[in-house]
Residue frames relative to the residue before (quaternion, step in Angstrom):
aa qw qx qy qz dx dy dz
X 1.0000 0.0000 0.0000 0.0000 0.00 0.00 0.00
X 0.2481 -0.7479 0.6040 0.1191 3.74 -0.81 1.43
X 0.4883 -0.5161 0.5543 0.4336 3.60 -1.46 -0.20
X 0.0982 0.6745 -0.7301 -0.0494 3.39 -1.71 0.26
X 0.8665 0.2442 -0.2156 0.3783 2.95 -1.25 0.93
X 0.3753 -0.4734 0.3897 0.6951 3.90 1.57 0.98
X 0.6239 0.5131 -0.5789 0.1112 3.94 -0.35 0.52
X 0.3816 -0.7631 0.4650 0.2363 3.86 -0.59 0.92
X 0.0428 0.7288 -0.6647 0.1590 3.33 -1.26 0.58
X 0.4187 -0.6767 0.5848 0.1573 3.68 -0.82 1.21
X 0.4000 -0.5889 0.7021 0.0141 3.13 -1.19 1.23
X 0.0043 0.9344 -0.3420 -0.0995 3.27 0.25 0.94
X 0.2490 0.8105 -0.5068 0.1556 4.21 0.99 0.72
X 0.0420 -0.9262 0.3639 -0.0892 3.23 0.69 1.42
X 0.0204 -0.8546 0.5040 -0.1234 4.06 0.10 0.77
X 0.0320 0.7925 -0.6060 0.0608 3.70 -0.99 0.93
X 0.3362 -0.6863 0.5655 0.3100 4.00 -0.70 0.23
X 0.8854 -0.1572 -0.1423 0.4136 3.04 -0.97 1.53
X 0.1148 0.7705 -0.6103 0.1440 3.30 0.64 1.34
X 0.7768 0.1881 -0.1206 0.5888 3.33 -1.15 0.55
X 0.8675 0.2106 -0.2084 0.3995 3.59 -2.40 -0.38
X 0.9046 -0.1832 0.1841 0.3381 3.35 -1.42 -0.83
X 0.6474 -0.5432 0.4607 0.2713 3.52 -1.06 0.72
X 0.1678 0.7246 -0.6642 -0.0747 3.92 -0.15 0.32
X 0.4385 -0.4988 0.6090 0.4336 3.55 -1.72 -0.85
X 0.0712 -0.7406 0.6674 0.0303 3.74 -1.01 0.51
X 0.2223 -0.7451 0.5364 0.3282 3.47 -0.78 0.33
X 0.6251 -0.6195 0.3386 0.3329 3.60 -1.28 0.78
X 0.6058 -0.3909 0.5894 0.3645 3.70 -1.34 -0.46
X 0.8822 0.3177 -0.1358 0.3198 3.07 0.13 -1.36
X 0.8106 0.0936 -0.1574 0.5563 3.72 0.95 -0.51
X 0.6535 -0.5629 0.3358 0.3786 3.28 -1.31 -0.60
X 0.4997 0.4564 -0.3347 0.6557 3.72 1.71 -0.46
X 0.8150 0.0400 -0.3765 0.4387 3.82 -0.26 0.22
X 0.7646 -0.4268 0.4016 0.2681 3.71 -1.94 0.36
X 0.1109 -0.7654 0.5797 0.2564 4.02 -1.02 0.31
X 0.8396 0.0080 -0.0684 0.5388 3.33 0.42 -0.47
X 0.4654 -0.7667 0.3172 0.3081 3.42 -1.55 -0.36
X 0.5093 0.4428 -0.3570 0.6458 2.83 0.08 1.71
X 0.6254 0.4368 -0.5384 0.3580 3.84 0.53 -0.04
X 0.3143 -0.6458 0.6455 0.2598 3.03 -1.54 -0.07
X 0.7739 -0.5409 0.2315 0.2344 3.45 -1.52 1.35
X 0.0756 -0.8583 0.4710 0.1893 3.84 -0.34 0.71
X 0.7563 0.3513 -0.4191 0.3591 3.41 -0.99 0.65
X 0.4741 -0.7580 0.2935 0.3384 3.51 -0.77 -0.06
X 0.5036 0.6898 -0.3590 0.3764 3.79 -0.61 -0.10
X 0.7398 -0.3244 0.2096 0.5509 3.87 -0.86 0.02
X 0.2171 -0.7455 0.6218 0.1019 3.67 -0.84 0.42
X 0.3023 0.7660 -0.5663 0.0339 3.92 -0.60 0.31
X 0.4230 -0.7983 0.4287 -0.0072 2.66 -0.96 1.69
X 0.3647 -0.7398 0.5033 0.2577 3.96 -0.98 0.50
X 0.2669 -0.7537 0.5779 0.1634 3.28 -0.83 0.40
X 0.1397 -0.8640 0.4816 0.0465 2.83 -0.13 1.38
X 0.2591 -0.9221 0.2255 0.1782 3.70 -0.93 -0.04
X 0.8442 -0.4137 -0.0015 0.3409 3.73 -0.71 0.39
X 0.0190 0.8880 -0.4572 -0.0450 3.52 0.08 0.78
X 0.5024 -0.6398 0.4689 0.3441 3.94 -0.78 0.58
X 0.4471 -0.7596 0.4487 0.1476 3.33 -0.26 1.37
X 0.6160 0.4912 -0.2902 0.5432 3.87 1.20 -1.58
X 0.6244 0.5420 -0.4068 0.3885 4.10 0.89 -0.92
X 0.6282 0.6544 -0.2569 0.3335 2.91 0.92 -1.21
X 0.6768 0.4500 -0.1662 0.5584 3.30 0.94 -1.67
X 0.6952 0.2930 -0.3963 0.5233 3.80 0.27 -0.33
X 0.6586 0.3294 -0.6105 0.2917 3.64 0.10 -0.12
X 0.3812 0.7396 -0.3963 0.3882 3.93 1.45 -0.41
X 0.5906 0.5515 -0.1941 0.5562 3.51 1.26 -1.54
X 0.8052 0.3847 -0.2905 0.3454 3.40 -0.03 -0.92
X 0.6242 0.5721 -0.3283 0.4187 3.62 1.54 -0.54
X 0.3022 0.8068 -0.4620 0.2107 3.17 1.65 -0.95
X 0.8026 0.3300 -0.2220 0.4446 4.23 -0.07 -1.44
X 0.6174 0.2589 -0.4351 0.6020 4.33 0.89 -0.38
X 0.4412 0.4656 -0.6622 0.3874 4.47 0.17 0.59
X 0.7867 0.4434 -0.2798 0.3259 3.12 0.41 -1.86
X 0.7355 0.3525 -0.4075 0.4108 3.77 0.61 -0.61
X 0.4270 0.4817 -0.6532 0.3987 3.66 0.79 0.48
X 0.6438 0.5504 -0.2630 0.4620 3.59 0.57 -1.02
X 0.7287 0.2018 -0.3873 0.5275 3.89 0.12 -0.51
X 0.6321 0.4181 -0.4980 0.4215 3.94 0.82 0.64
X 0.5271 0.6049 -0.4306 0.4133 3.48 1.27 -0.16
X 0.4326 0.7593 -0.2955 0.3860 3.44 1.95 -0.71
X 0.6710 0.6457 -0.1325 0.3396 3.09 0.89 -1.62
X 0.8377 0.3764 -0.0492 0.3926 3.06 1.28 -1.03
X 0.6294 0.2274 0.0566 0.7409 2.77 2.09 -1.05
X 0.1836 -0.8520 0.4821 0.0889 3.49 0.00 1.30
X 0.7030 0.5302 -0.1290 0.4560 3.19 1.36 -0.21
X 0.0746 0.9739 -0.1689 0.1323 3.00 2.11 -0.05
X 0.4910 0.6811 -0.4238 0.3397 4.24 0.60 -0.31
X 0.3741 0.7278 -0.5623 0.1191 2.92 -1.85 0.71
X 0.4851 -0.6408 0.5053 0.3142 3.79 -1.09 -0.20
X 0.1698 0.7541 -0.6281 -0.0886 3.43 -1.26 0.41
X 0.1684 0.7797 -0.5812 -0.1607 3.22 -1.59 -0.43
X 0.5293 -0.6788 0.4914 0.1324 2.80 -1.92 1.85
X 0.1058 0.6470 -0.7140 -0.2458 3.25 -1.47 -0.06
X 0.5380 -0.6429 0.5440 -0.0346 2.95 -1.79 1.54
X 0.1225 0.7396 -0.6473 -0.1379 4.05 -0.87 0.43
X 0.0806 -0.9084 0.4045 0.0678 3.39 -0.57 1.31
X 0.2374 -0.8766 0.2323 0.3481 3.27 0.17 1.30
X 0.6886 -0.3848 0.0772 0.6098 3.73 -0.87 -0.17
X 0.5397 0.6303 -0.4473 0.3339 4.26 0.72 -0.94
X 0.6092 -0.4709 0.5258 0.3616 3.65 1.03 -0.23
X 0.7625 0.2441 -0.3117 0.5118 3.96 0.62 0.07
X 0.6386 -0.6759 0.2860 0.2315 3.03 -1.81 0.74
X 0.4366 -0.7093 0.4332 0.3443 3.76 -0.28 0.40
X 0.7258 -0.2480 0.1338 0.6275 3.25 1.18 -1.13
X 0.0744 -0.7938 0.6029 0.0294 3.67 -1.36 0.19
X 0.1138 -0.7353 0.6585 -0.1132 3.63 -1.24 0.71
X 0.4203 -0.4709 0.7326 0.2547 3.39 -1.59 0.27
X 0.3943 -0.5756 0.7163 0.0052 3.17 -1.03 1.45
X 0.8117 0.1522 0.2171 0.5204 3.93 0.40 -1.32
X 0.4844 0.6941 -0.5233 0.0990 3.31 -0.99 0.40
X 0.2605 -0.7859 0.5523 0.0972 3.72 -0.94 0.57
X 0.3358 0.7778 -0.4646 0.2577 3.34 1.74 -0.27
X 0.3814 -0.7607 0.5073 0.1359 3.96 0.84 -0.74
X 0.6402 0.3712 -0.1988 0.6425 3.76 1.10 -0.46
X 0.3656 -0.6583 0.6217 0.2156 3.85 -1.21 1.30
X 0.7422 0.3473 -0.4121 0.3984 3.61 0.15 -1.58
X 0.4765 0.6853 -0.4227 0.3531 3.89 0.81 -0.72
X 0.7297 0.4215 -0.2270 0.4883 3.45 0.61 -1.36
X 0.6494 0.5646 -0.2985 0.4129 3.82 0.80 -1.21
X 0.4947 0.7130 -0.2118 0.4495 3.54 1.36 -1.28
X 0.8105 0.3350 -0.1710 0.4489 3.03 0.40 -1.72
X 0.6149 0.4902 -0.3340 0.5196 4.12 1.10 -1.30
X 0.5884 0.4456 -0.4928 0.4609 3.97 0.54 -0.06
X 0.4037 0.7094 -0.3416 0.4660 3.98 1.01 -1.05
X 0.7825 0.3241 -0.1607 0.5067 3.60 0.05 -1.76
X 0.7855 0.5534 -0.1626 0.2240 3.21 0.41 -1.16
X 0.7347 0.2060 -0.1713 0.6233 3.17 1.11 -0.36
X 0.4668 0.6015 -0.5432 0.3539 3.02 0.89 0.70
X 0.4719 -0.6252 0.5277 0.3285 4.15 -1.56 0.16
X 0.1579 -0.7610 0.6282 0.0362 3.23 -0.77 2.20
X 0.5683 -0.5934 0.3591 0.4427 3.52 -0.92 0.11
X 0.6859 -0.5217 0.3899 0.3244 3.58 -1.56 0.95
X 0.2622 -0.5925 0.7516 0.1239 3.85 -0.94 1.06
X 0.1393 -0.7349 0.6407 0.1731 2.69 -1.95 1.20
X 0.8138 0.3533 -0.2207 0.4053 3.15 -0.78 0.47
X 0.7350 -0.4811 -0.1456 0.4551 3.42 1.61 0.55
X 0.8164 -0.0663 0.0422 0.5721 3.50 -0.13 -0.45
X 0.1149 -0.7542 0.6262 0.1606 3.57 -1.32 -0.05
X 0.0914 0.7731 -0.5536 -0.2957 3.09 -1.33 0.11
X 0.2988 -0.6885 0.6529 0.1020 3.85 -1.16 0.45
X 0.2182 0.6516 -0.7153 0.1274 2.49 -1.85 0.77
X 0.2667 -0.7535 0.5810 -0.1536 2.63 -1.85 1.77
X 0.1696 -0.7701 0.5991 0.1384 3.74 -0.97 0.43
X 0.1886 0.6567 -0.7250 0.0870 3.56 -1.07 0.69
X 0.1006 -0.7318 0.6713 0.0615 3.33 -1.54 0.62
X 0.4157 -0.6249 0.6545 0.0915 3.90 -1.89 0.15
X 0.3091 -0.7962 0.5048 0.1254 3.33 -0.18 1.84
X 0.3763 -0.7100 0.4509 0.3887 3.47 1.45 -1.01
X 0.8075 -0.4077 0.3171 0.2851 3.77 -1.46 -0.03
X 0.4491 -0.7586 0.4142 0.2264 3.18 -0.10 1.31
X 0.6986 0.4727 -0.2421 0.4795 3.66 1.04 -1.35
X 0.6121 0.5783 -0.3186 0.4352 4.01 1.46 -0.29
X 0.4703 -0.6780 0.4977 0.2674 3.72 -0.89 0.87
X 0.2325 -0.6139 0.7126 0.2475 4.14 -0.12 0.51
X 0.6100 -0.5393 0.5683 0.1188 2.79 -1.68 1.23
X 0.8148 -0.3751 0.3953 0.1980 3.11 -1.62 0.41
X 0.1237 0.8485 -0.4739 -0.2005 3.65 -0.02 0.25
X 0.0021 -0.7629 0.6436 0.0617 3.70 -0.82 1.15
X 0.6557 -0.4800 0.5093 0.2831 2.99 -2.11 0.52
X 0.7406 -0.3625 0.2841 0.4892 3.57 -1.96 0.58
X 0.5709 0.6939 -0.4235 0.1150 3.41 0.76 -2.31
X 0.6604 0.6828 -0.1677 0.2638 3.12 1.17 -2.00
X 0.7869 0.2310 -0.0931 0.5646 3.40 1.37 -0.56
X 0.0993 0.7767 -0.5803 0.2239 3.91 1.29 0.64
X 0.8420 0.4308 -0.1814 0.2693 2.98 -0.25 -2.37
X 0.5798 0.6279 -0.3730 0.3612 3.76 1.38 -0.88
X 0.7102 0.4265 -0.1904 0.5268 3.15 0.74 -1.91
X 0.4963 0.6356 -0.4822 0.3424 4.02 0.63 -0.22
X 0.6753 0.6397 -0.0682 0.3606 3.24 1.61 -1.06
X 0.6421 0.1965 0.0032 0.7410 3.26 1.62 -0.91
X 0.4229 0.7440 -0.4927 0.1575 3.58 0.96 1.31
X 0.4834 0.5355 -0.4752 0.5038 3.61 1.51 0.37
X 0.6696 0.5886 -0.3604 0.2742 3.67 0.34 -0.31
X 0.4808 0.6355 -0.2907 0.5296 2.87 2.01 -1.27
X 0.7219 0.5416 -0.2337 0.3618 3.21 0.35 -1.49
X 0.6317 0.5040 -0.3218 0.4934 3.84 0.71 -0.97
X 0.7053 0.4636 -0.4098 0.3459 3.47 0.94 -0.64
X 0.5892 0.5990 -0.2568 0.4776 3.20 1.49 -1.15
X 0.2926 0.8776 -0.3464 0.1557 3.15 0.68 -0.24
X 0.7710 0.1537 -0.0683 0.6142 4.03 0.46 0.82
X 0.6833 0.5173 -0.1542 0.4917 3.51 1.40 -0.40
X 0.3768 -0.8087 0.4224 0.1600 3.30 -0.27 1.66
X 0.5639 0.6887 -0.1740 0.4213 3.83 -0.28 -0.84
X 0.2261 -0.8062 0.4934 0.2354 3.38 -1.87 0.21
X 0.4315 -0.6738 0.4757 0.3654 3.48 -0.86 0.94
X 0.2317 -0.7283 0.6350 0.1124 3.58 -1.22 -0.01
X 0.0055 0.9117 -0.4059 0.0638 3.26 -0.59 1.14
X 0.0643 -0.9032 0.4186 0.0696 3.67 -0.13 0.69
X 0.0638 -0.9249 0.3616 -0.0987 3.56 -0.09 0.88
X 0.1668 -0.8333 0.4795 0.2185 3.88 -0.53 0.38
X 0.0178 0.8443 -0.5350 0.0240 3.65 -0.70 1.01
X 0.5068 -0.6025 0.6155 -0.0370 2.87 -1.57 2.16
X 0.4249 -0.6373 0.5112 0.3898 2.88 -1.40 0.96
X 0.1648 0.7532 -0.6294 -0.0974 3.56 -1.63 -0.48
X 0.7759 -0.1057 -0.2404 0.5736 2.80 -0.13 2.35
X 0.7700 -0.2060 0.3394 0.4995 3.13 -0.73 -1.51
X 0.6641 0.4044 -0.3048 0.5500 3.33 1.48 0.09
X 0.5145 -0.5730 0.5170 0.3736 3.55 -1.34 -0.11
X 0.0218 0.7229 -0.6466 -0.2426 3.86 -0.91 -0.36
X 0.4991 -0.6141 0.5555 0.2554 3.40 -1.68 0.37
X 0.1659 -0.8629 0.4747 0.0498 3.48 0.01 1.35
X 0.7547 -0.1745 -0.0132 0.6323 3.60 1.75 -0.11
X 0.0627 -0.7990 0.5978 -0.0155 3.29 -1.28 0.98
X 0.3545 -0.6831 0.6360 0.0573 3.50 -1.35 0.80
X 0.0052 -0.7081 0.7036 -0.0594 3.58 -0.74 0.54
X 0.0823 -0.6891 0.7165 -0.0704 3.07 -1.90 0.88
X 0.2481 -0.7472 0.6075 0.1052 3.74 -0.24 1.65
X 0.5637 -0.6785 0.4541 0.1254 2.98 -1.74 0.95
X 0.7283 -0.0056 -0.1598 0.6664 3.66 1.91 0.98
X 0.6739 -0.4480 0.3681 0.4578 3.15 -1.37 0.02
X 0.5114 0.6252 -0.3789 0.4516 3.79 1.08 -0.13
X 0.7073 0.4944 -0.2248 0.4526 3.42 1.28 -0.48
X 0.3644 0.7623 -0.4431 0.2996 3.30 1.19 -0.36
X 0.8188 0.3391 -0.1894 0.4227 2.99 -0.10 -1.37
X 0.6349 0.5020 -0.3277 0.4873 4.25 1.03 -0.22
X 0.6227 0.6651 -0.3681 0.1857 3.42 1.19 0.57
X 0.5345 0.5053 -0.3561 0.5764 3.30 1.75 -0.42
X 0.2655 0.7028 -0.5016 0.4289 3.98 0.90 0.12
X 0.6346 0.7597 0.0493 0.1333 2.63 0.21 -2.22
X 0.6664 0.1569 0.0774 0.7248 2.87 0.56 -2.11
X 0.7029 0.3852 -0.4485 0.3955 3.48 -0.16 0.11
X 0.5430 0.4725 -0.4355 0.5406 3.34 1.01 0.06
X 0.7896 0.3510 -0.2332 0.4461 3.60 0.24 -1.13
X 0.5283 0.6078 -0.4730 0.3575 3.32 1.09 0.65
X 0.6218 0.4205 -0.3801 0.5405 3.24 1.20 -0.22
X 0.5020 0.5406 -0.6007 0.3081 3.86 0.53 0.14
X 0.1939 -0.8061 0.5474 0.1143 3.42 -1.60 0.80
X 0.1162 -0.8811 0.3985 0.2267 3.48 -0.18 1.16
X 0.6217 -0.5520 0.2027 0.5174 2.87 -0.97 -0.50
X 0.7135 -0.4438 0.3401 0.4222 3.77 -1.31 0.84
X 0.4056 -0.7398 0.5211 0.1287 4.07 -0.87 1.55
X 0.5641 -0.6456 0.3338 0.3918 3.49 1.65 -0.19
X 0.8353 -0.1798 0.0507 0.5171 3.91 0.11 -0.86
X 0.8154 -0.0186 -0.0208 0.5782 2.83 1.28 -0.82
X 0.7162 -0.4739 0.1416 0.4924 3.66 -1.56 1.28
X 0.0846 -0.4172 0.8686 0.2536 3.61 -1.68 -0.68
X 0.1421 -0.4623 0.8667 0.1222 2.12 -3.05 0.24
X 0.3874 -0.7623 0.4993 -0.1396 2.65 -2.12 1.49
X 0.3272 0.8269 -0.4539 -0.0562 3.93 -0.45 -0.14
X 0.1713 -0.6662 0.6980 -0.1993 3.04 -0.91 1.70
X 0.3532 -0.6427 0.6667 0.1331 3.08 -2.03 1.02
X 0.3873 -0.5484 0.7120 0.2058 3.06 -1.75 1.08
X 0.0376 -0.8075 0.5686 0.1528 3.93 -0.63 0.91
């Protein structure tokens, strides 16, 4: 089920490591001693040591997802406020430790295009009560997305190319933010004309681990000051990696 009409609605394609049945090992996302998904296989080289991670009710899981469903949407019908044009897709991944709260969380993905939107929404999950793993950690993930206002033109959609030469321009700054972080960010933005140039009236960013978290308001504040080029009459959206 999609939104229509600024109405929200969870896209529900919902996935956790070792939900439910038997205890496995998985390696993480985020380092090399724990598992990321299920089914990768270990990167780099040398000794490898996996976490066992542990068993979480998959159906809890999904209803506590359910129950957030009205504080997502009013992060969204305020992302509205700001961005009339607002729409898009994300997805979180969650580590929940065993007490039932979250250790840490991130968009993995997102096209939504709006930071405070996204931040709005990862407080929501976060501090919300997930159900108690047994036997250690979990992680979860979940995708839902926001088609946006029927009665609202969708921007333009343009390709990375379209914004190279800007960000070519403000590429040490990028870089200072990125600084210590391996990986690509991914960024998705909407740009208004202003003048003869374009301006980035909101952007969304998604780091390439939990190491990235904290290098993301850097980021956007850097890539606010890039100026593309002017979209003509009316905004586009864009997404390009910061490697």
């Amino acid at each position: 089920m999609r939104t229509t009409a600024a109405l929200f609605a969870l896209t529900m394609s919902f996935a956790c490591v070792a939900c439910g049945g038997a205890q496995k090992d998985a390696q993480s996302p985020d380092s090399e001693t724990e598992a990321t998904s299920q089914g990768s296989r270990p990167h780099g080289s040398g000794m490898q040591v996996s976490t066992e991670l542990g068993v979480i009710d998959a159906r809890a899981a999904e209803q506590t997802f359910r129950r957030l469903e009205s504080k997502l949407h009013a992060c969204y019908k305020a992302g509205l406020e700001r961005v009339e044009y607002l729409a898009g897709d994300v997805k979180v991944f969650l580590r929940v430790g065993q007490d039932g709260t979250i250790r840490y969380g991130y968009f993995e993905e997102s096209t939504l295009g709006d930071r405070e939107s996204e931040k709005c929404m990862l407080r929501v999950l976060t501090q919300a009560a997930w159900p108690k793993p047994e036997g250690g950690e979990a992680e979860v993930r979940n995708t839902f997305g926001f088609d946006g206002p029927d009665d609202v033109r969708a921007p333009v959609d343009w390709s990375a190319d379209r914004v190279t030469a800007s960000l070519g321009k403000h590429a040490d700054d990028i870089q200072k933010c990125k600084e210590g972080v391996a990986g690509r960010f991914r960024a998705t933005a909407y740009v208004a004309p202003d003048g003869s140039q374009g301006k980035f009236t909101a952007i969304g960013l998604t780091p390439p681990s939990k190491e990235g978290i904290d290098k993301i308001d850097c980021l956007i504040d850097a890539l606010k000051a890039v100026t593309p080029p002017s979209p003509g009459s009316y905004p586009a959206k864009v997404s390009f990696d910061l490697q």
